[in-house]
N, C-alpha and C positions, 0 to 999 in steps of 0.2 A: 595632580601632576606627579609623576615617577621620575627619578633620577637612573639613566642608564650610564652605565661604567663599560667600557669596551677594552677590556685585560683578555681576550684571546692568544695576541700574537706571541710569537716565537722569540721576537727581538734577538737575528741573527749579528747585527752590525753591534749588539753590543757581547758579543761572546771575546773573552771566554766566560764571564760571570753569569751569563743566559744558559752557559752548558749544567750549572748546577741550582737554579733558581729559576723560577719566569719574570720577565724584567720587571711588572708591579711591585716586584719585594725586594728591589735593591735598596739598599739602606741610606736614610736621608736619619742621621743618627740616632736615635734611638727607635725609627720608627720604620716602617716599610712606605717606600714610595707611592702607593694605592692611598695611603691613610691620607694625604691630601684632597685630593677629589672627594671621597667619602665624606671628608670634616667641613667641604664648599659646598654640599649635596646638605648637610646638614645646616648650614650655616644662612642657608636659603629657605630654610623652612620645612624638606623635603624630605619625611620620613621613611618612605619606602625606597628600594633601591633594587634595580636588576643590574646583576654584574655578569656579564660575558664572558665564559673558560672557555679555555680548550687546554694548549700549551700546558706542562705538568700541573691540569687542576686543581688534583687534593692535594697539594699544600699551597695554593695559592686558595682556596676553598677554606681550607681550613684558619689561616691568616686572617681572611677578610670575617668570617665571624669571630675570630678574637675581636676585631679593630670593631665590629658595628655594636655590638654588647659595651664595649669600651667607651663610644661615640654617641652610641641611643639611636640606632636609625636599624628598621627591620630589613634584611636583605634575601633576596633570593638568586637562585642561580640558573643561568640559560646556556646550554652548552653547545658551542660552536664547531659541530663536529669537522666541518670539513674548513681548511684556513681558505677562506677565499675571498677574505677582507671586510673592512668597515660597514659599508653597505649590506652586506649579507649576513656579516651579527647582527645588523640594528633589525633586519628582516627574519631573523629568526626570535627574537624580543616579540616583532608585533604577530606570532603567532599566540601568545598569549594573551599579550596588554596591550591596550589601543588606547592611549592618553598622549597629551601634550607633554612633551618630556622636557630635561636637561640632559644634556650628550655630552657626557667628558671622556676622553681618552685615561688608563688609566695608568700611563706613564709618565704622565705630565705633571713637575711639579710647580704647586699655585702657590700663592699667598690666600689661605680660604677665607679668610676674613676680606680681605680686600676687596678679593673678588666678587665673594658673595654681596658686598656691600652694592659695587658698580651693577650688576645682575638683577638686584631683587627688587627696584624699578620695574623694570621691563615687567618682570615674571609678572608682577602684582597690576600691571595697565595693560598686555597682554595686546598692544596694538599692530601686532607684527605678525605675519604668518610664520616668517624665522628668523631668528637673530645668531650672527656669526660672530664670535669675538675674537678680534685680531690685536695683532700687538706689532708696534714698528720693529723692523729688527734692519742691520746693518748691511747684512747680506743675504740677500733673499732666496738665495739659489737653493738654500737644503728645504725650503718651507713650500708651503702651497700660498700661490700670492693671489690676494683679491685684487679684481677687477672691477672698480667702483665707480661709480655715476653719485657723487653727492655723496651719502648716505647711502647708498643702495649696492646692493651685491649683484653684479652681472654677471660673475662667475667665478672661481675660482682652480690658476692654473698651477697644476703641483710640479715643484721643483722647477722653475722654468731656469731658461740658457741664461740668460742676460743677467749678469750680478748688480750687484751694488741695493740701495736701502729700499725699502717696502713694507707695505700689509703683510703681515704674515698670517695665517690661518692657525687658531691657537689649538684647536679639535676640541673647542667647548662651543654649542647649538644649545638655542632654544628653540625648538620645532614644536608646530600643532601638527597634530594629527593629520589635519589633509595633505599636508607637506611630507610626515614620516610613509604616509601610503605611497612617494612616489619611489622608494627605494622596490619596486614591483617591476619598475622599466628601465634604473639602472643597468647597462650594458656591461660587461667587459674590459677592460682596462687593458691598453699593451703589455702592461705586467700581470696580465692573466689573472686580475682579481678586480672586485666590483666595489668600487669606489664610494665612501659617502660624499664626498664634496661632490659628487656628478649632480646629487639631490640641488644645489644651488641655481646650476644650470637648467635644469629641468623646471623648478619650481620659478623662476624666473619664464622661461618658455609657455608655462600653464597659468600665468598671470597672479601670482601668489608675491606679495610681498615680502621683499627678502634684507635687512639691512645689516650694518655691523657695528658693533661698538669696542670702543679701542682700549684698550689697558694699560697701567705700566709694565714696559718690558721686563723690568726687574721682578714683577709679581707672578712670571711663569716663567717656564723652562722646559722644551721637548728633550728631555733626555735620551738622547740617540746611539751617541758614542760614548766609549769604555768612557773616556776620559772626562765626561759630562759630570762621573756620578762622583770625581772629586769638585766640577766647578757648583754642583746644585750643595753639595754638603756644604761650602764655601757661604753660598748663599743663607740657609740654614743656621750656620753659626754666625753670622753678622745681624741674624733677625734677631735672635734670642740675643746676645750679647751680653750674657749675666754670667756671675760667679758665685757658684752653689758648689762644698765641698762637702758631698755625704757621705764619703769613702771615709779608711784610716790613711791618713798623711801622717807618716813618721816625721819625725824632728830632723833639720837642716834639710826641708824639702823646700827649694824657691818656688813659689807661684803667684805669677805677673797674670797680671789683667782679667779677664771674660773665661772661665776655666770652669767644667762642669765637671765634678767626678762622681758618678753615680753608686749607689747602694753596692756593699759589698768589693768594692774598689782598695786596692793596697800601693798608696805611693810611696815608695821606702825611700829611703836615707839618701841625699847627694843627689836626686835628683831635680833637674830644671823645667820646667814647664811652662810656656810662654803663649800664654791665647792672644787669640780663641781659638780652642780645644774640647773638645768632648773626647771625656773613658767614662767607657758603657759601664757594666755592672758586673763584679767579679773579674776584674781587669787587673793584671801585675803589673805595674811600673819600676822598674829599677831595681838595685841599687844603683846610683851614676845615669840615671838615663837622660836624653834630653830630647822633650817634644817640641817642636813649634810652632808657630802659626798654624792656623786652618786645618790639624790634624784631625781625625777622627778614629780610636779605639775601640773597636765593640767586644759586644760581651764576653768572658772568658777569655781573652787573649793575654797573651805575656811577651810583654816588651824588657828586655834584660839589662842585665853589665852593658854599659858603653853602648848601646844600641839610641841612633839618631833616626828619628820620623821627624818628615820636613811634611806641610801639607799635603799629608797622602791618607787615604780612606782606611782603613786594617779592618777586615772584616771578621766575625765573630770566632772564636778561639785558635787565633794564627798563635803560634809562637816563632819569636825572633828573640832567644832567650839569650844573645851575648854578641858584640863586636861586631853588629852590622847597621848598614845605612839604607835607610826607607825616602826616597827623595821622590814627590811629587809624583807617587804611585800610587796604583791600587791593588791591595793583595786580597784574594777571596776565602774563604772559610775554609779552616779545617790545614791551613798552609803550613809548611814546617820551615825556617827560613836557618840554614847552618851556620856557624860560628864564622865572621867576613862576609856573609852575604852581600855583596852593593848594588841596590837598584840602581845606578848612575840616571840623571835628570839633564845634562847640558851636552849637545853637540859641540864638539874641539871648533867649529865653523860659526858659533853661536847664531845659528839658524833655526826657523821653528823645526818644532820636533813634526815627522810625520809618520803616519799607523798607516799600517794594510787593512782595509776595512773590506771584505765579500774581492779581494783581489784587485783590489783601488789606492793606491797612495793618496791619504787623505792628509792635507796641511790644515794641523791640528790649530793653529794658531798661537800654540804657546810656547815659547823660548825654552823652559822646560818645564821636561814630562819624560817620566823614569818609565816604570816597568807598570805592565799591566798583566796581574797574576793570578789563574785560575785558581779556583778552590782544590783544596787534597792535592796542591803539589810537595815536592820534598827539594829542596836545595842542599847540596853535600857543603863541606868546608870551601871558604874562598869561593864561590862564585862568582861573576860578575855579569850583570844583564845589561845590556845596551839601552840605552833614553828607543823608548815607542815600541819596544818588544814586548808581544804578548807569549804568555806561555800559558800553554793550554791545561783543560784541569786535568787532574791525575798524573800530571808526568813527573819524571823523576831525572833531576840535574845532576851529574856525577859532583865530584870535588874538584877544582880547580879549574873549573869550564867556565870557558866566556861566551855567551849567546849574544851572537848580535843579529838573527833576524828569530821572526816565530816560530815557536814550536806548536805542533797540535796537539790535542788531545790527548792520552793516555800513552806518550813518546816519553821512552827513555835515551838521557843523552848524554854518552859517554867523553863528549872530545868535542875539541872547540867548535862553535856551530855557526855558519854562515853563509 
């Protein structure tokens, strides 16, 4: 049996952080998001791996054999030249390998222990032509919901109208081989791409046994939206829940609770830090600074004078070296944030916050939700970013500019924006 990883896509609903990374290596704190599946692929027994590129390969290429050397599991690679979905990477896989697979998605983040545990049953009694693992979720509407008889998969419908709670389809399969051959007759999709959930319906139609087994919901997560990859970190630091200080913490530094600081870490003088929290590795904290709850610091970044991060993501060497406020955001690599910056996180109306997601006002669900900020931007003095504003990467904010809807990509912007 092979474990196939499907990291092709674009992941456009999560830009602007997709504009300089491919979504498998959003960070799940010290780690790339891909390293989950990989470690549930391992965790099942399953030494070999084909992983699916397309979207900026060689560093998403290069990533995954760090992580599989790291992990123990041999990997190779199948390139998906043309984006034209699920179904038609798992069909470019069975141009070479024709085995009984595992199918994970590879922006999904598990619990691989968990997982692997509820999985490696089936794997090992193999009395199913496929198995679909779904997980109850509250609102079914962004998911592909199964349509069950008992145990059994009669189909499953992506994204359907009707809200409220359901089967969700988690995009982890165990498929035999006579099953993986029917991704040959999968059709077309109204969104112009060929589907692997159609393989259910199909293999249901050609009398192939198809059932599902259910998880805890808390034990995955389809990371979709910007604002997902502060709720999966969230998750992440509640698993782990320790406190490990490997840094240097100068003297009159407070630190309460679940607080990791990694190798090469400097928390100086006066400052507060309240977990769970992770700082990554060669991370500056303070003088004076104060982190809080559910933060996460990566590597090389500096957090300065007076500067407050409230549960928001900081990706690896942003600096926000004085007198600004980081509030239930996420900022991307390489960010430069000026002296006053304030991501603002609460609507004057205390309503959820909501994002433009592909030209959709999406209702985020959360009360607050600051800024959502590409990599290689530059913030002047005094700025202020509106709760659910994205700024796109490269752009560049004057001094004393107030944005309150999105900017794109590589936009310079002089004067108030809305």
């Amino acid at each position: 049996m092979i474990g196939i990883v499907l990291a092709a896509g674009r992941g456009r609903r999560l830009q602007p952080f997709t504009e300089t990374r491919p979504k498998p290596l959003l960070p799940v704190l010290d780690k790339p998001l891909i390293a989950k599946p990989l470690e549930m692929l391992r965790n099942l027994g399953i030494s070999r791996v084909v992983v699916v590129v397309s979207y900026m390969k060689d560093a998403l290429m290069s990533a995954v054999k760090a992580l599989a050397n790291e992990i123990g599991i041999d990997v190779v690679f199948v390139d998906q030249r043309e984006e034209l979905g699920t179904a038609h990477a798992v069909k470019a896989v069975l141009r070479d390998y024709e085995e009984d697979a595992v199918i994970i998605h590879g922006d999904l983040y598990v619990d691989p222990d968990y997982v692997a545990r509820v999985l490696k049953p089936l794997i090992k009694e193999r009395k199913h032509d496929m198995v679909v693992v779904a997980a109850r979720v509250d609102d079914i509407r962004r998911f592909g919901k199964l349509i069950v008889s008992g145990d059994r998969v009669l189909e499953i419908v992506e994204k359907p109208e009707e809200c409220g709670a359901g089967l969700a389809n988690t995009g982890i399969y165990i498929v035999s081989v006579p099953v993986l051959k029917l991704v040959e007759f999968v059709e077309r999709s109204p969104r112009g791409e060929y589907e692997f959930t159609d393989v259910v319906r199909l293999a249901h139609r050609h009398g192939f046994e198809v059932r599902y087994v259910e998880i805890e919901s808390r034990s995955w997560m389809d990371v979709g939206y910007p604002w997902h990859i502060i709720e999966v970190n969230r998750l992440e630091l509640e698993k782990r829940a320790t406190r490990v200080l490997r840094g240097d913490v100068e003297p009159y530094v407070t630190v309460k609770g679940p607080v990791i600081v990694d190798e090469g870490a400097e928390i100086r003088s006066g400052s507060y830090i309240v977990g769970p929290v992770y700082i990554g590795r060669d991370v500056e904290i303070g003088p004076n600074a104060y982190i809080r709850p559910y933060s996460v610091i990566l590597q090389g970044s500096r957090i300065g004078f007076s500067v407050e991060v409230k549960e928001s993501v900081v990706m690896e060497y942003v600096h926000a070296s004085h007198l600004s406020y980081i509030g239930d955001s996420v900022v991307g690599e390489h960010t430069n944030l000026g002296a006053g910056t304030v991501l603002a996180n609460l609507r004057f109306d205390n309503k959820n916050v909501k994002v433009t997601v592909e030209g959709e006002r999406i209702d985020t669900g959360r009360r607050k939700l600051g800024a959502l900020v590409g990599g290689y931007v530059k913030t002047g003095v005094n700025v202020s970013i509106m709760p659910g504003v994205k700024i796109g990467s490269y752009s560049v904010i004057y001094p004393g500019v107030t944005v309150y809807r999105d900017v794109p990509p590589r936009t310079v912007v002089k004067d108030i924006w809305r």
